[in-house]
C-alpha positions as MATLAB code, in Angstrom:
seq = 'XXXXXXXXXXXXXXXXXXXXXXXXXXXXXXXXXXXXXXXXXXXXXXXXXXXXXXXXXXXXXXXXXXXXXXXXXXXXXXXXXXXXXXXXXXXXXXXXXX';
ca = [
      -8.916  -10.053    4.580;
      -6.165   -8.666    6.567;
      -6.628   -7.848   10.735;
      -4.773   -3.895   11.407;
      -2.486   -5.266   13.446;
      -0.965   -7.611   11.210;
       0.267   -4.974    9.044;
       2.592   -3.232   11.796;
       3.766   -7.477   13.163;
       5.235   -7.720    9.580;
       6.629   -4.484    8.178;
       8.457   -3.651   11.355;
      10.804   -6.575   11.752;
      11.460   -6.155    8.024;
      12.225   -2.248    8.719;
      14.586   -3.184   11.546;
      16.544   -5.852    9.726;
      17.062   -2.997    7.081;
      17.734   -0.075    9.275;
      20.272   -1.983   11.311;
      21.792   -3.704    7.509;
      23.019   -0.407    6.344;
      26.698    1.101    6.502;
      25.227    4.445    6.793;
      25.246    6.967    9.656;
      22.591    6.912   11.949;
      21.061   10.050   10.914;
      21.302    9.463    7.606;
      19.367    5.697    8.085;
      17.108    8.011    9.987;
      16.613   10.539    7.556;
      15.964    7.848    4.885;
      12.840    6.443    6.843;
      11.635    9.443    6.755;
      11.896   10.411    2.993;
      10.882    6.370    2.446;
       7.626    6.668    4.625;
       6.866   10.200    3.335;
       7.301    8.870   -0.273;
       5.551    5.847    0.282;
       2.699    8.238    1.527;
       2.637   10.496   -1.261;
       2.424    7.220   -3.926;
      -0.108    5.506   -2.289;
      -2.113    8.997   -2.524;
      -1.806    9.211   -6.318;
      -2.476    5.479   -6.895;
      -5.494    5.935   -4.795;
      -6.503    8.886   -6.461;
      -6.116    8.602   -9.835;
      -6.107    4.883  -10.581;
      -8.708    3.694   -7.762;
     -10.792    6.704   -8.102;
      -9.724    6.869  -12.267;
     -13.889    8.019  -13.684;
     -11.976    9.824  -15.776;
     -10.273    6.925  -17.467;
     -13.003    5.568  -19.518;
     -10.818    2.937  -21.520;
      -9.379    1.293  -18.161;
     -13.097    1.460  -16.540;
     -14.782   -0.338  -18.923;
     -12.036   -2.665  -20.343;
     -13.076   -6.099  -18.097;
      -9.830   -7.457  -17.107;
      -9.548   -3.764  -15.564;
     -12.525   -3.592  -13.646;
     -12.404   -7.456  -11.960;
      -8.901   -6.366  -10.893;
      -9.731   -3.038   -9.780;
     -12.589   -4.558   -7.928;
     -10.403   -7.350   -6.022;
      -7.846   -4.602   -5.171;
      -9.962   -1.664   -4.131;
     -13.525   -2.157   -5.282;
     -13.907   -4.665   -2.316;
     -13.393   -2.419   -0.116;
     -16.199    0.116   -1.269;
     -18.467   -2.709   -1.195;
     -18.189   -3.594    2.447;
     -17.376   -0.429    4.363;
     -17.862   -1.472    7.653;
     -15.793   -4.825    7.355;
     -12.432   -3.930    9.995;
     -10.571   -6.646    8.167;
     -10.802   -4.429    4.568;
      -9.367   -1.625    6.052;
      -5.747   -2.150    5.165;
      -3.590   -3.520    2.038;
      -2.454   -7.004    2.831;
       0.978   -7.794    3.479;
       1.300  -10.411    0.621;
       0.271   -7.876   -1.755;
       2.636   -5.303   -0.318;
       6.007   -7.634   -0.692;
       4.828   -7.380   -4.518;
       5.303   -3.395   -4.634;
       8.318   -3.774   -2.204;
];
């Protein structure tokens, strides 16, 4: 259960620390949190899509190691729509991917 705001108190420090730990040009860090963020945007789209949403995976759907971790990770959510702390991916699990 993560709050909204905690997502933006932890990412951004980290995005500083790397924007200003680069030898690069400014518009080239610049241009490179752009492709980053637009990239990020465009993964999280397909693993939403077609691994959260995967019907059409019948082997992964019904295998049970698959579904309890599909559940914890995304199922959750689904089953309590209205909860404001389900709304985003917590941090901890984020540093994994990152």
């Amino acid at each position: 259960m993560t709050p909204y705001w905690l997502i933006p108190l932890f990412w951004i420090p980290i995005s500083i620390w790397h924007y200003n730990s680069g030898d690069a040009q400014d518009s080239v860090r610049i241009s490179y949190f752009f492709l980053g963020t637009l990239f990020w945007t465009f993964m999280e789209y397909i693993l939403h899509r077609f691994v959260f949403h995967s019907e059409d995976m019948p082997y992964f759907i019904h295998h049970p190691k698959f579904f309890v971790a599909h559940f914890l990770l995304h199922g959750i959510h689904h089953a309590f729509p209205n909860d404001h702390y389900r709304i985003v991916f917590p941090p901890i699990w984020g540093v994994m991917v990152y």
